[in-house]
C-alpha positions as CSV (number, residue, x, y, z in Angstrom):
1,X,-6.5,14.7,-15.0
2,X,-5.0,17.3,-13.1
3,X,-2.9,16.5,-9.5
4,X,-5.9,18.3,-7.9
5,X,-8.6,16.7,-8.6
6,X,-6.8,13.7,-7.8
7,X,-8.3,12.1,-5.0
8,X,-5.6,9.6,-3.3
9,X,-6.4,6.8,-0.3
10,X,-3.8,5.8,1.3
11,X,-4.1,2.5,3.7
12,X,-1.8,2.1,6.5
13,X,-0.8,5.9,5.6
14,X,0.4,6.7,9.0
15,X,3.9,5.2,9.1
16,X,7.0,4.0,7.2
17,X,6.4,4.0,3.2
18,X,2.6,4.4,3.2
19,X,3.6,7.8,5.2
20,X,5.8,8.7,2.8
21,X,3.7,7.9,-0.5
22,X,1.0,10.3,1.5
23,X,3.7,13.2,1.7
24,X,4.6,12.9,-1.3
25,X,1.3,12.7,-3.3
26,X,0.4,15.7,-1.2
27,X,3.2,17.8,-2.8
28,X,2.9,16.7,-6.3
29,X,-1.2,17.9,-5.6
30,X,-3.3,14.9,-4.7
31,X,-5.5,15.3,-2.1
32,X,-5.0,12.4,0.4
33,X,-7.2,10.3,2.8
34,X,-4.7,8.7,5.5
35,X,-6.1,6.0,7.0
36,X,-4.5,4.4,10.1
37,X,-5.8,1.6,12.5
38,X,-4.5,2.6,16.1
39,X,-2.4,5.3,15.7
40,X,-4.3,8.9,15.7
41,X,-0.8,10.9,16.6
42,X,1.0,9.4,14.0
43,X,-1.6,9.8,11.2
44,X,-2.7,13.3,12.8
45,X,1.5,14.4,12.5
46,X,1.1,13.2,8.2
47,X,-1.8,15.1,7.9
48,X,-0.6,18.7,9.6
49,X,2.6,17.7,7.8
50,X,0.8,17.9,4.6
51,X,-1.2,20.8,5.3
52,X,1.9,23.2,6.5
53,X,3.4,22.8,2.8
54,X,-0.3,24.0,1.6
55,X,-1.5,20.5,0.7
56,X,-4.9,19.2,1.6
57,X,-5.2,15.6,4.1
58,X,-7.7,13.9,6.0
59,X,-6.8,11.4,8.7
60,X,-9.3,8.5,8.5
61,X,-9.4,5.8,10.9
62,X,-10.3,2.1,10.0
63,X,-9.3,-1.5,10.5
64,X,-8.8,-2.9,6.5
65,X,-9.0,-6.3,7.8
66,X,-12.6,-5.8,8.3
67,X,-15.5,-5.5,5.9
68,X,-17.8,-2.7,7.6
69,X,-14.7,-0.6,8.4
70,X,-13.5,-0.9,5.2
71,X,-16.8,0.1,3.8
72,X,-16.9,2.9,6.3
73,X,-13.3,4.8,5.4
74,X,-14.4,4.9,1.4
75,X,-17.7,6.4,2.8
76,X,-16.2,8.9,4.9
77,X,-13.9,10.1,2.1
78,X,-17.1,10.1,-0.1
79,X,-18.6,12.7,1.7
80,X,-15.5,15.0,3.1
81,X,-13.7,14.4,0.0
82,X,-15.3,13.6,-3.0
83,X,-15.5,10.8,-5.1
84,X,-11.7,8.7,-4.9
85,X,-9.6,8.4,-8.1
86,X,-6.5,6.6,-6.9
87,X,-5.7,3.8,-4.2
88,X,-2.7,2.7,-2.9
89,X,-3.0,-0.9,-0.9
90,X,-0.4,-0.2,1.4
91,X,-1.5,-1.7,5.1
92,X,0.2,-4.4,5.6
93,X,1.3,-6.7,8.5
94,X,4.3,-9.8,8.7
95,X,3.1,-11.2,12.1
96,X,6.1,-12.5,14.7
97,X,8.6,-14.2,12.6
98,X,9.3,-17.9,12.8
99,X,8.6,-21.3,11.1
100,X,5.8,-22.3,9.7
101,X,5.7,-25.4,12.5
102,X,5.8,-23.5,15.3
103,X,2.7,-20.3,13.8
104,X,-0.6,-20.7,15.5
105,X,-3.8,-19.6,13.2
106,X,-4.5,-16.4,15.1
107,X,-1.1,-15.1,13.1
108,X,-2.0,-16.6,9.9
109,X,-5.6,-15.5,9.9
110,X,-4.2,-11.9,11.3
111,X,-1.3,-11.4,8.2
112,X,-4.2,-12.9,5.4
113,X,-7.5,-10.4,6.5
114,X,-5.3,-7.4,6.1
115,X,-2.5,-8.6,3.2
116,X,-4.9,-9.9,1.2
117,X,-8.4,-10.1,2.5
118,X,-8.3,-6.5,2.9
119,X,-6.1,-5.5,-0.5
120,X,-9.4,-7.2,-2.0
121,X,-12.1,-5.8,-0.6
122,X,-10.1,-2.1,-0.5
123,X,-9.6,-2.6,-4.8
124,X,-13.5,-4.0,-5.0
125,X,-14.5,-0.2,-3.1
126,X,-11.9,1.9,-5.4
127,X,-13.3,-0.2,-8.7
128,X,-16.7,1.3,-7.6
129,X,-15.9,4.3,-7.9
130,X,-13.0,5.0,-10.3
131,X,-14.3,3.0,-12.8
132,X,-15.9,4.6,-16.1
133,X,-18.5,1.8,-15.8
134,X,-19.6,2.9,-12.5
135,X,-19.6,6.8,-13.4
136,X,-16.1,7.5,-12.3
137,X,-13.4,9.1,-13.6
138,X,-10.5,6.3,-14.3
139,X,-7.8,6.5,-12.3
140,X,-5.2,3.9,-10.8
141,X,-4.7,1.2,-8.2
142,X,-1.2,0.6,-6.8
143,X,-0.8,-2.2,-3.9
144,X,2.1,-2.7,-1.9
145,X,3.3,-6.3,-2.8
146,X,7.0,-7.4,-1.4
147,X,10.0,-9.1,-2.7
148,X,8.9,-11.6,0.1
149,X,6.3,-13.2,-2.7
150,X,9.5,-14.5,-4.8
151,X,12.0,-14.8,-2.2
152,X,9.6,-17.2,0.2
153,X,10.9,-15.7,3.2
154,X,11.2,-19.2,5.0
155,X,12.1,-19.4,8.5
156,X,10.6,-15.9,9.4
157,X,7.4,-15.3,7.8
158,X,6.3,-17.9,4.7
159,X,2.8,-16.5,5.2
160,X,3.3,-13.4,4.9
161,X,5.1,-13.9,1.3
162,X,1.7,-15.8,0.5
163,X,-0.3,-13.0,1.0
164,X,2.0,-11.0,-1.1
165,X,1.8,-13.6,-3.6
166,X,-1.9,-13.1,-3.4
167,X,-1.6,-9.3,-4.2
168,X,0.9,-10.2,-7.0
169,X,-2.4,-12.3,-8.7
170,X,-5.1,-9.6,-7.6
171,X,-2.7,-7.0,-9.5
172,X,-2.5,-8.9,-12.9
173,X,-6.1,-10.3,-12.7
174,X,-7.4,-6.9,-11.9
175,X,-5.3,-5.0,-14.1
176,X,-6.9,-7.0,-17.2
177,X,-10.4,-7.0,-15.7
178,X,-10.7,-3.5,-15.9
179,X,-8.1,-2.0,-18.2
180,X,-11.4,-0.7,-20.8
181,X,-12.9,1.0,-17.5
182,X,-10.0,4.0,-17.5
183,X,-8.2,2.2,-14.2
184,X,-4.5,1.5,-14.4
185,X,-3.3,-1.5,-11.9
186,X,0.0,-2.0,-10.8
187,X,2.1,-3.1,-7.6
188,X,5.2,-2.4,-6.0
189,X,7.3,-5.3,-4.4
190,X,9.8,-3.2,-1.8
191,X,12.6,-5.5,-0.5
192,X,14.8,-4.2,2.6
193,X,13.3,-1.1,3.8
194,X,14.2,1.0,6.5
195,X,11.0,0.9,8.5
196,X,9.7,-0.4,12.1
197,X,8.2,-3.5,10.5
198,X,11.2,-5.6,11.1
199,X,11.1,-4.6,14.8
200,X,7.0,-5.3,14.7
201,X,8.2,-9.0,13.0
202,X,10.3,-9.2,16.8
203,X,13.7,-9.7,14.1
204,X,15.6,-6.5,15.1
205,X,19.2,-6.1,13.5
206,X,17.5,-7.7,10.5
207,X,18.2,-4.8,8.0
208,X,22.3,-4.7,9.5
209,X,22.4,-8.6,9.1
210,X,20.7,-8.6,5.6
211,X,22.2,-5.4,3.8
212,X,25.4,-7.0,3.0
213,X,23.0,-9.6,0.8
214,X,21.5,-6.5,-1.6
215,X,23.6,-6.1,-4.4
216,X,23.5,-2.3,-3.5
217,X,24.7,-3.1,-0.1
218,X,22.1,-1.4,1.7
219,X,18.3,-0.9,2.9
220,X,16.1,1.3,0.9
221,X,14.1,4.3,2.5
222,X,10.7,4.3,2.2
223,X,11.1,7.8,0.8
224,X,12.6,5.6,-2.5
225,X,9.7,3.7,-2.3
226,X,7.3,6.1,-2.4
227,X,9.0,7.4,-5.6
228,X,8.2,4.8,-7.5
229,X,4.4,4.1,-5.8
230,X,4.2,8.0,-7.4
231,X,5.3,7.2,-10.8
232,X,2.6,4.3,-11.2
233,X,-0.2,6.7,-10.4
234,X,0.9,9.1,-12.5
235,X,-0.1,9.8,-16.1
236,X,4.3,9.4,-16.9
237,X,3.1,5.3,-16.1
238,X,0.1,6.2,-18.9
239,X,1.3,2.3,-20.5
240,X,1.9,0.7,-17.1
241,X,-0.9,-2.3,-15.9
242,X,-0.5,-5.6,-14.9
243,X,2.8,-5.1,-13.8
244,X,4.5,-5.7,-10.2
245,X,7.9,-3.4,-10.4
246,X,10.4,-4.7,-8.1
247,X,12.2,-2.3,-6.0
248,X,14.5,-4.4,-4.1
249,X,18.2,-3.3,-4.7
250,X,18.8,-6.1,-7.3
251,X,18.1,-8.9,-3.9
């Protein structure tokens, strides 16, 4: 189909790579829903961002760890919108790092609702309407998985690999499920990226103290990221499902 009847949602679109996958989807012709949690500015900058180079945005707010929000964003973009063809999972959270000993259950039920919990329920509302079986138009699904799912990430943040793990199943399972209903599923696993969530994790300096171990001896942007989240939405991935493409420097 065309870039502009594509209809794009974004989750966590407000910041770091789910900001950039929203710019850039906007200037290849997508029309894009950015949803963010708490932070109207920083949505509200994507969208006027977007709509200065001529694009078209909507900022919707909405907490994707929770059910009736959830249900409320993919109604809102319903009726300003139209009818969604593409999803990126994106919102994502590592909790404070530290050992698995010493993590009380408010972090690890916090990280799973919106990692995976949410990635679920987000992909069960995007089936609904994407897929040929339900009157849609096909389209694709592209979650935001991490390099944290094969790496374990022990002594800062083992659950938050888990719930990457999780999307890495949901992405292969899904992708089979409904491959005959015109919806392509794939994930991206980022590894060192240049964003706030290391500071958010309460690790700063990580990305300094860690670049030396990527084999190309540095972080990614989340500009490079959101290259690749394009390509798998695109009709150039046409033969792409099931698969989780690493984009991780060679770590």
């Amino acid at each position: 189909m065309p870039a502009s009847d594509r209809i794009l949602l974004v989750t966590g679109g407000s910041r770091g790579i789910g900001a950039a996958t929203c710019r850039l989807a906007a200037r290849q012709g997508y029309v894009v829903a950015v949803n963010y949690h708490r932070n109207i500015a920083a949505a509200s900058a994507v969208v006027a961002g977007i709509q200065r180079e001529g694009g078209r945005a909507l900022a919707v707010q909405g907490d994707v760890a929770r059910e009736d929000e959830i249900v409320r964003v993919f109604a809102t973009i319903d009726e300003q919108l139209g009818r969604l063809t593409h999803l990126v999972n994106n919102a994502g959270i590592t909790g404070l790092a530290g050992r698995i000993d010493g993590v009380d259950s408010a972090t690890l039920r916090s990280v799973l609702d919106l990692n995976a919990y949410g990635a679920f329920l987000c992909a069960r509302e995007a089936v609904r309407r994407i897929s040929t079986k339900h009157g849609g138009r096909g389209g694709a699904i592209v979650s935001l998985s991490s390099a944290a799912a094969t790496l374990g990430s022990p002594g800062e943040f083992v659950w938050y690999a888990a719930s990457k793990a999780a999307v890495d199943a949901m992405t292969l399972g899904l992708a089979r499920e409904v491959a005959a209903e015109g919806i392509r599923v794939n994930a991206v696993a980022p590894g060192l990226i240049d964003t706030d969530i290391h500071d958010d994790a309460g690790i700063p300096g990580r990305l300094a103290r860690l670049a030396p171990s990527v084999p190309l001896a540095r972080a990614a942007t989340p500009e490079e990221v959101a290259e690749t989240i394009l390509f798998l939405l695109s009709d150039a991935a046409s033969y792409v499902t099931g698969a989780v493409l690493r984009v991780a420097g060679g770590r």
